[in-house]
N, C-alpha and C positions, 0 to 999 in steps of 0.2 A: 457344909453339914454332912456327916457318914451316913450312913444307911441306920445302925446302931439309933445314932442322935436320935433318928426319926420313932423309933419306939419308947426313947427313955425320956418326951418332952413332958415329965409329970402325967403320963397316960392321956392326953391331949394332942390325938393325930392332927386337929388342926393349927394349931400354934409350928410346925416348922414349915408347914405349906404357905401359912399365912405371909408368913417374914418371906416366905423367899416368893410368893405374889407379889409383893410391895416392892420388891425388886425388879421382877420382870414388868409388872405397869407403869413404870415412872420411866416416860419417859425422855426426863435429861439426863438418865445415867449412861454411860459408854453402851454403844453398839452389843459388845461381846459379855458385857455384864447381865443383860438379858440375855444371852445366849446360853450363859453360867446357869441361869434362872433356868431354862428351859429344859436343858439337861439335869440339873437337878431332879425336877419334879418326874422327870422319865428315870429316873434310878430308883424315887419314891415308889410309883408303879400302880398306885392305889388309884379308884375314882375321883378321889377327893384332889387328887394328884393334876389328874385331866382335868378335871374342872377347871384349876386354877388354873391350868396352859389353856385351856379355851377360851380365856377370857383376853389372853393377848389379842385374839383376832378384833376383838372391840374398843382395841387400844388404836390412834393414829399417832404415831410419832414423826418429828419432821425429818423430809428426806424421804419423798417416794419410794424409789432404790432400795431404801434401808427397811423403811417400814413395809412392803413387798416379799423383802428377803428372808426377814424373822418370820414373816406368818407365812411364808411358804415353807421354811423350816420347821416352827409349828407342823403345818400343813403335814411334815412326812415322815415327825416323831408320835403321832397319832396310831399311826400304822403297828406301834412299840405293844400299844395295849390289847392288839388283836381283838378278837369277839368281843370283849371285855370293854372297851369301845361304846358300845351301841349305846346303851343306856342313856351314858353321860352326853353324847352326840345329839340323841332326842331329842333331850330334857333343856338343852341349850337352842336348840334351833326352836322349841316351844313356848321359848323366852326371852330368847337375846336376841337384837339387831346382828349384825355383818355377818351373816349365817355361810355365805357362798364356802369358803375352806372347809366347814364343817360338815357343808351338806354334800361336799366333794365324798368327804370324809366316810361319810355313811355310803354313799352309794359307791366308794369303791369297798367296802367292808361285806356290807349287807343287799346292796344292787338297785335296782332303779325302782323297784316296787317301793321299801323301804324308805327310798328317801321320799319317793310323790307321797306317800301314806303320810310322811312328817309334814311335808309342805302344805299337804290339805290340812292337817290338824291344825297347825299352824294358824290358816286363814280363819277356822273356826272358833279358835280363842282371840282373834284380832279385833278391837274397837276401834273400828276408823274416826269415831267421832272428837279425836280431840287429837294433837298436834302427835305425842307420841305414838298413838294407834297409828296414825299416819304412816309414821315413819316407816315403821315395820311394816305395814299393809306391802308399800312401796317394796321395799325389803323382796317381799317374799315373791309379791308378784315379778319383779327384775327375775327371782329367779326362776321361775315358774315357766320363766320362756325357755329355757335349757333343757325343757324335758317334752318328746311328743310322746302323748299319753289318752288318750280316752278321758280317762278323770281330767285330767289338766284344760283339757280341751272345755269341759264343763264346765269347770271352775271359772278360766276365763271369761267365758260367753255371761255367765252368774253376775262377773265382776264389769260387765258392760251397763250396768244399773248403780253403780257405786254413784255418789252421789260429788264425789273426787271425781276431776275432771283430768288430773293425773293420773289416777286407777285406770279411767277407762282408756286414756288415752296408752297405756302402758299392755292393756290387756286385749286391746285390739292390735297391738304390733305383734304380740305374744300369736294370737289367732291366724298370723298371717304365714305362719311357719304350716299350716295344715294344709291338708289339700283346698284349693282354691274355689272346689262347686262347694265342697263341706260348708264354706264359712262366708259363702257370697252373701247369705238374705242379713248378715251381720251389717255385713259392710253397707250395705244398701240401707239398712234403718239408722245406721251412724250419719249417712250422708240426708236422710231425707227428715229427720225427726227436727222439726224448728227449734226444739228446745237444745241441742247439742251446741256444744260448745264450736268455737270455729276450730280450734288447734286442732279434736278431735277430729272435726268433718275433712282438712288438709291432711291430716294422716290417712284417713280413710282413703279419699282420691289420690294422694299419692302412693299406697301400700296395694290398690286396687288396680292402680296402672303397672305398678312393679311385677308385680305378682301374675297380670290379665285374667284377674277375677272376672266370670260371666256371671252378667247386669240384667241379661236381658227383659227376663221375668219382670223388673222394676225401673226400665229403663225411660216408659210413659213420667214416671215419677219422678225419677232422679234426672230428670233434661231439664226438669221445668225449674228445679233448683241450682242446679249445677255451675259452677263459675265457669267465666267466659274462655279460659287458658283449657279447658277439655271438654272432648266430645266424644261418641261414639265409634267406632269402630265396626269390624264384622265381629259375629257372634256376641254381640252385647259387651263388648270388651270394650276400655278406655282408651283412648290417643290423645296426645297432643293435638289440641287446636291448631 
């Protein structure tokens, strides 16, 4: 399709984006046919244009390799739209699952503020209660760990109440990248709360050994539960039994 095409589709800018969408998400057509697609829509140039390339990254095609290598092409024909970018970068990461290229995307555009500002908004349009809220929840917290931030740090500790026992156990790994006194009395109410789950409480004493988070403050408490593979140390820190 010429450039031309793209203004004379019946004054209907979505009808050549659309055909040539249908081309880049299918994927049993040739490798380079979506590649056609891609580049297409980067001659297009419009929002409407981006949109439809962002929606590759929610595509999996088979063939790791392959599907890797389109949406990291994606990934660096995004860069085409400049400033012009942001909007559409948002508006996707505040709706769609496989956000991570996107959220590359913004924060090499607009920087790390920008993208944590999406990431939180994100969380706050998030309904974890039913299978796709999930998904996304999962989503975003995955990525939430890529960023040391104040806010993020919050959010995490926030998402230590989720009632997913995958959230928490994702946002306590996430907390394990901060400073280790910051996020100790965490770690300590993961391990000592009867009601947690086990996978979470093995993450906890294993992230807390990794790390030598100090216990000490809560160490009366957490001995009296503690599995028999670990014990104390000096300074309230964990060893191997």
């Amino acid at each position: 399709m010429g450039f031309l095409d793209f203004f004379t589709s019946n004054g209907d800018p979505h009808k050549p984006i659309d055909k040539i969408k249908r081309r880049l998400m299918d994927q049993y057509r040739q490798s380079h046919e979506r590649y056609e697609a891609i580049d297409e829509l980067v001659k297009i140039g419009t929002s409407l244009a981006l949109e439809a390339m962002l929606e590759r990254f929610a595509l999996r095609v088979s063939g790791p390799t392959v599907d890797e290598e389109e949406k990291q092409y994606c990934y660096t024909q995004i860069a085409k739209w400049g400033d012009g970018a942001r909007p559409s970068l948002e508006k996707f990461i505040a709706t769609k699952n496989a956000i991570y290229f996107p959220l590359r995307a913004l924060r090499d555009l607009a920087g790390e503020e920008a993208a944590v500002a999406a990431l939180l908004d994100a969380i706050g349009d998030c309904d974890p209660g039913y299978h796709e809220g999930l998904d996304r929840l999962r989503e975003i917290v995955s990525n939430l760990r890529d960023f040391q931030h104040d806010k993020v740090r919050d959010a995490l500790v926030a998402l230590l109440e989720s009632r997913s026992n995958e959230i928490r156990f994702y946002a306590l790994d996430g907390l394990s990248g901060y400073p280790a006194d910051q996020v100790a009395g965490y770690f300590a109410a993961r391990m000592i709360d009867p009601a947690e789950s086990q996978r979470v409480k093995a993450l906890a004493y294993e992230l807390a050994l990794e790390h030598q988070v100090p216990l000490a403050r809560w160490q009366a408490e957490i001995a009296s539960v503690m599995p028999p593979s670990y014990t104390f140390g000096g300074e309230g820190t964990l060893v191997r039994a």
